[in-house]
C-alpha positions in Angstrom: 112.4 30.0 76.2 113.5 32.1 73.5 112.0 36.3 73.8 110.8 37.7 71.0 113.2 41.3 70.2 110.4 43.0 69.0 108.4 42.9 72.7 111.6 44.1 74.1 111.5 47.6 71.6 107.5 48.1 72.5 106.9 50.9 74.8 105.0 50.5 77.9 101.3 52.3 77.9 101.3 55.8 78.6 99.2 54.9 82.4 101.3 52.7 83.2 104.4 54.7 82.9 102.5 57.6 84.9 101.2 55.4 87.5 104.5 54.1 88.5 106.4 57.6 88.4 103.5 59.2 90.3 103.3 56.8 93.3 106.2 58.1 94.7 105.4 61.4 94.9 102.5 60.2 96.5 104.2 58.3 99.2 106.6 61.4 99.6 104.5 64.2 100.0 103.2 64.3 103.7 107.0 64.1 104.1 107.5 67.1 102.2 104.6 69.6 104.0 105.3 67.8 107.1 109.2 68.7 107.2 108.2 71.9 105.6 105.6 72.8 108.5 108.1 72.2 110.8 110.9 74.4 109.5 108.1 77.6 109.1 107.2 77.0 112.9 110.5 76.9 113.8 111.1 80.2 111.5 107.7 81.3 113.0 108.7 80.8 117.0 112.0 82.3 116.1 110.8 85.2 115.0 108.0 85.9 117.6 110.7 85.4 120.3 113.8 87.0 118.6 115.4 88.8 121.6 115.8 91.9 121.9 119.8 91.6 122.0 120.1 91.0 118.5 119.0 94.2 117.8 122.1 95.4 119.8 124.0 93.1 118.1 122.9 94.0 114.9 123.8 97.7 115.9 127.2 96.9 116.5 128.1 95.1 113.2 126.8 97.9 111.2 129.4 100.1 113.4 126.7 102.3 114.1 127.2 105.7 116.3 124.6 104.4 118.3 124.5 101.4 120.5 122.1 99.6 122.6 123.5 98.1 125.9 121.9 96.0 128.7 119.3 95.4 126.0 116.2 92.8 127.4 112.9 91.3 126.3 112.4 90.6 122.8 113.0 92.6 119.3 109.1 93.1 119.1 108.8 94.3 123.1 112.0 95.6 124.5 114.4 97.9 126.1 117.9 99.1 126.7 120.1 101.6 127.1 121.0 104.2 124.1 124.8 105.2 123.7 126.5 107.5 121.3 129.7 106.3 121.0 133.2 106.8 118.5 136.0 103.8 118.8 137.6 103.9 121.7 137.1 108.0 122.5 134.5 106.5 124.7 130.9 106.9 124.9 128.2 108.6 126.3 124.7 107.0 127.4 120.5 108.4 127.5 119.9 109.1 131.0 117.1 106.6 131.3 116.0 103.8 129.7 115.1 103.3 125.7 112.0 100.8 125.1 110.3 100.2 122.0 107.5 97.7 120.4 108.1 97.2 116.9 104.9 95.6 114.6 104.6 94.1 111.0 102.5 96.9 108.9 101.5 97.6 105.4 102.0 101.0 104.9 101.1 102.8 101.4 100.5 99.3 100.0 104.1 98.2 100.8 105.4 95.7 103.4 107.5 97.7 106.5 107.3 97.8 110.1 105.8 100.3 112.9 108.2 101.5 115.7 106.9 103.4 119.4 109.9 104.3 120.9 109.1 105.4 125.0 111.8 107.1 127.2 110.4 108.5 130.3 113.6 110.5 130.6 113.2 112.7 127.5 109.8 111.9 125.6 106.3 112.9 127.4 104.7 111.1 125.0 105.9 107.7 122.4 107.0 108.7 119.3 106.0 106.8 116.4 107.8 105.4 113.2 106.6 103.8 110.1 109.3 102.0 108.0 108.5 100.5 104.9 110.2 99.3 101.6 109.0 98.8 97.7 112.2 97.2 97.8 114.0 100.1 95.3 114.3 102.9 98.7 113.4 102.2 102.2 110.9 105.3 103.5 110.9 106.6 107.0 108.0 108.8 108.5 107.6 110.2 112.0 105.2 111.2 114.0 105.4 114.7 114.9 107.2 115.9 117.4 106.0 119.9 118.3 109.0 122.3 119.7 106.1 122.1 123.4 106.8 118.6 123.4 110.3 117.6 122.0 112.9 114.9 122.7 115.0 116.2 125.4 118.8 115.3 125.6 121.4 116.6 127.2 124.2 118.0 125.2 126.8 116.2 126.8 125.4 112.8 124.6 127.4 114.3 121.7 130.7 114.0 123.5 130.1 110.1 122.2 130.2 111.2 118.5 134.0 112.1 118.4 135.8 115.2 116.8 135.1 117.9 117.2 132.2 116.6 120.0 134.8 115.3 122.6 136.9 118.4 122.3 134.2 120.8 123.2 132.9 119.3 125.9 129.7 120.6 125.7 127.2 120.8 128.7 123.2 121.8 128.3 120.3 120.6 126.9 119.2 119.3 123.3 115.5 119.8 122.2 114.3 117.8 118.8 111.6 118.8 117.1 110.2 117.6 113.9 106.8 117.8 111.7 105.9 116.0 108.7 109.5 114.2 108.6 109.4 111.6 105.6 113.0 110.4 105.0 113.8 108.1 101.9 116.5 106.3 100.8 117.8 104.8 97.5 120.5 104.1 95.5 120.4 107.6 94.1 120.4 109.1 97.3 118.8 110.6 99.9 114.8 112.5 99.4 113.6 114.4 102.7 110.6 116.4 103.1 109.1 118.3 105.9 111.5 119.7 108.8 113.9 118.6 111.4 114.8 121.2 114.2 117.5 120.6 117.2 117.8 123.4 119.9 120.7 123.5 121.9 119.8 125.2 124.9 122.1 126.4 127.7 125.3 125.8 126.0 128.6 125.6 127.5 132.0 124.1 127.1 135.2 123.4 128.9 137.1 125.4 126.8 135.8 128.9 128.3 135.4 130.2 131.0 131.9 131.9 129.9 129.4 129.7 131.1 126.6 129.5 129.6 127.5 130.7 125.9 124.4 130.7 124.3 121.4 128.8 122.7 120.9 127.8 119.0 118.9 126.7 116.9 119.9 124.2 113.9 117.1 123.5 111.0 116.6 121.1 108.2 114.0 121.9 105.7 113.3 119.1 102.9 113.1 120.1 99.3 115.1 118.5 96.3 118.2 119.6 98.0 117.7 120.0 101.8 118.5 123.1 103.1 120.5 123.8 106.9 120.4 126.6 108.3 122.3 127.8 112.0 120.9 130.6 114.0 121.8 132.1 117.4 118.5 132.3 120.0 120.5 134.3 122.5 123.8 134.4 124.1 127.6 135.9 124.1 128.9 133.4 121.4 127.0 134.4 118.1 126.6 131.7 115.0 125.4 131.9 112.1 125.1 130.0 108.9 123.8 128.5 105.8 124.1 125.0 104.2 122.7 122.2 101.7 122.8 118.8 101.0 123.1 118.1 97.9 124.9 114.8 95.7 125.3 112.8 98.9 127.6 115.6 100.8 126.6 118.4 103.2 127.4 121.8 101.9 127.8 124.1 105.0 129.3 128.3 105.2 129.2 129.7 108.9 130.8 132.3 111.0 131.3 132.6 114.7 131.6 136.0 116.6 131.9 137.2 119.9 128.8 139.6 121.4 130.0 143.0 122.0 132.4 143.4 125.6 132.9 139.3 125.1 135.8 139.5 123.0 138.6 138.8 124.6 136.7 136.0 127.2 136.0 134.3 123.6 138.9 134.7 121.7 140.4 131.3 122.1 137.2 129.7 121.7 136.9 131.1 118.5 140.3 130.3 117.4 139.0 126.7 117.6 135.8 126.5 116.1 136.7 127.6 112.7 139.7 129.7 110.6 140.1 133.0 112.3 139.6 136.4 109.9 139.6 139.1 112.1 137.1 139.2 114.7 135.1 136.0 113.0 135.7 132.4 113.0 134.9 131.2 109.0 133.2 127.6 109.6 133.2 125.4 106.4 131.9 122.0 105.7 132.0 119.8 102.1 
């Protein structure tokens, strides 16, 4: 039987065509959200029970000074053990554990994270961090920590750092004190408001005989271009100095002198520290 051409050029009726190229997508569908429920609980139950080793791990391949050992439980409710640590010049570990419960938070109508770190070895109280991210700078603020209550380390957890840490040697005790810290960082750099203050309390080193040399204070107040700022508390090693940050580098001018009658029980400490101009010793960073 012959077909006449001209039923062969007719289109079919609009329905019909959407019928038949709908009814697969039908049929498909509870394939679709099923498979795709699936993957977000797997994402989901990965996520709730990360452990807390990746967070060391991810430590490591950033080549961070600081690394987390013996790490256990979960990223969201764990601990470890801090180190400061430089290549193979060794390292140098918090005497006591680090633990930490880390929380999804909104935080100034951005998505970021909320941190308390515990260490019953050098907090007396958790010390809280809010991270968060309008995805241009990532913005850190800290609970305060007041110079009655600080973190307490002991010096010798700079030895981990490298030069000129491992050479000194240094013995005593570290306070950390901070109070409206708010840290953020972009592509243009680095904005920090509020203070940052580290006392070094007690301090010694192999290098003399003098034991201890002194205690000192170093301070960070924020403004467009942070200023440092190096002071001597009390002891036979006097320093001194003034600094910025400014453009991405650290901008620091010191000296280093000798109390009177501890001359000569310093001098070969303070032909180390710094270029020696008479009785000082010119410290200069940047």
């Amino acid at each position: 039987m012959a077909v006449n051409p001209l039923l062969l050029r007719t289109p079919l009726p609009t329905s019909l065509v959407r019928a038949n190229s709908v009814r697969p997508l039908h049929n498909r569908a509870p394939w679709v959200w099923a498979v795709s429920g699936i993957t977000l609980g797997l994402l989901a139950g990965v996520l709730v029970f990360a452990p807390a080793r990746w967070l060391a791990a991810g430590l490591h391949w950033m080549g961070s000074p600081m690394q987390l050992h013996n790490a256990q439980g979960t990223l969201w409710n764990g601990s470890g053990q801090l180190t400061f640590q430089s290549g193979a010049q060794g390292s140098t570990a918090l005497p006591g554990q680090l633990e930490w419960t880390l929380r999804p938070a909104w935080i100034h109508q951005h998505p970021g994270l909320r941190v308390q770190w515990r260490a019953d070895c050098c907090l007396s109280q958790p010390w809280v961090w809010r991270i968060s991210t309008d995805l241009q700078a990532v913005q850190l603020q800290t609970d305060d920590l007041p110079s009655s209550q600080p973190l307490r380390m002991p010096a010798s957890m700079l030895t981990g750092l490298g030069t000129p840490w491992n050479t000194l040697q240094a013995q005593g005790r570290l306070e950390l004190s901070t109070r409206a810290l708010d840290i953020r960082a972009s592509t243009e750099g680095l904005q920090l408001q509020g203070a940052l203050q580290l006392d070094a309390v007690g301090v010694s080193t192999s290098l003399s005989t003098l034991k201890p040399l002194g205690s000192y204070r170093f301070a960070l107040q924020g403004a467009a271009n942070p200023v440092l700022s190096l002071s001597t508390l009390e002891g036979a090693l006097q320093l001194r100095g003034n600094g910025v940050i400014q453009n991405r580098r650290v901008v620091f001018d010191g000296e280093a002198t000798a109390a009177e009658g501890r001359e000569d029980a310093l001098s070969n400490l303070l032909n180390i520290i710094g270029q020696r101009q008479g009785a000082r010793s010119l410290i200069h960073l940047g």
